[in-house]
N, C-alpha and C positions, 0 to 999 in steps of 0.2 A: 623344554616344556612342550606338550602336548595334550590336544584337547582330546580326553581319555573316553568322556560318555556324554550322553544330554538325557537329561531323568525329566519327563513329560510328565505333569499333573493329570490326573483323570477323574471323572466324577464317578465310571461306569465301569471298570477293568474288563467286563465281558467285551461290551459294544466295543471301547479303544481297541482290544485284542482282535478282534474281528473287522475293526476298519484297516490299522495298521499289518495284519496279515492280508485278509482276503480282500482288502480294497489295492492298497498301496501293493502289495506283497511281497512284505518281511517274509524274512523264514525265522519261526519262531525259536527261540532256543530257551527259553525255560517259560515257567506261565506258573503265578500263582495270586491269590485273591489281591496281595497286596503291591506284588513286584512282579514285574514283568522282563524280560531281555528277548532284544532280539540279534540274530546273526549279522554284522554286515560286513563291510569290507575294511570298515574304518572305526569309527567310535562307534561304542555301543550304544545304542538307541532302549532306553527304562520307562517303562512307565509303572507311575506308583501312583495308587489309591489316595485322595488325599482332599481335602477343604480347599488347596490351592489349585486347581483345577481350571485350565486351560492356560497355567502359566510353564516357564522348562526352567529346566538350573544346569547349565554347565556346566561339567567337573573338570580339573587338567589333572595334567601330574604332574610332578618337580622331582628333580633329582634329589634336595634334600628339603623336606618339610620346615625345619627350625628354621632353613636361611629364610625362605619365601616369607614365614612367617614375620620375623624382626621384618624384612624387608615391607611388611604391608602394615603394620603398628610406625614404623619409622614415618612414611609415607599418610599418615592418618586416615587409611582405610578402613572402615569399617569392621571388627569383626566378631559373628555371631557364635560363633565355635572356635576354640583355641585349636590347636594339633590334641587329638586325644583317638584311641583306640577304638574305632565305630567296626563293630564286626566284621575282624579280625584285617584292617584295614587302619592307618593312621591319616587322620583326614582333617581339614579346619574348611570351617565355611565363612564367606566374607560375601560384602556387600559392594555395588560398583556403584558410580556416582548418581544414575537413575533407580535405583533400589531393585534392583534383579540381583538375588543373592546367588553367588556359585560356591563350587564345594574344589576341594585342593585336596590331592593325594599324595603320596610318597611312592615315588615310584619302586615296581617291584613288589609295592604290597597289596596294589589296589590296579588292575587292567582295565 
């Protein structure tokens, strides 16, 4: 397992783009109203447009989505999204035990 991205809420996509470029200085790797990416060395750093704004959500990846998944139902974790098909990705989102929800991929289908 590996933590694959961190997806940043923003109220502004301009301004975020423009702090986390020309302040921080990302190198941008894609830019658009609603999604952002940028290049680094390790996980991908997103930012998305959104009402949750100034909060992040984690994503990892798992070798196999089904195990992780029983494994976090078994375990009475939280979960907001079953494994299902999210643009062209198979992903489930679940909840930690102070309410920061993160996202779970398959690995392979989702970097």
């Amino acid at each position: 397992m590996r933590v694959s991205y961190a997806i940043v809420f923003v109220r502004d996509m301009k301004r975020a783009v423009a702090f986390y470029r020309d302040v921080i200085g990302l190198p941008l790797k894609f830019e658009s109203p609603g999604w952002t990416e940028f290049a680094t060395e390790g996980a991908t750093l997103a930012l998305h447009a959104g009402d949750d704004a100034g909060r992040c959500r984690p994503g990892l990846n798992v070798p196999n989505l089904d195990d992780f998944h029983r494994k976090m139902i078994e375990n009475h974790v939280t979960c907001v999204q079953p494994p299902k098909e999210t643009f062209g990705a198979r992903i489930a989102q679940y909840v930690d035990p102070d309410g920061l929800e993160f996202s779970v991929a398959e690995e392979g289908r989702r970097g």
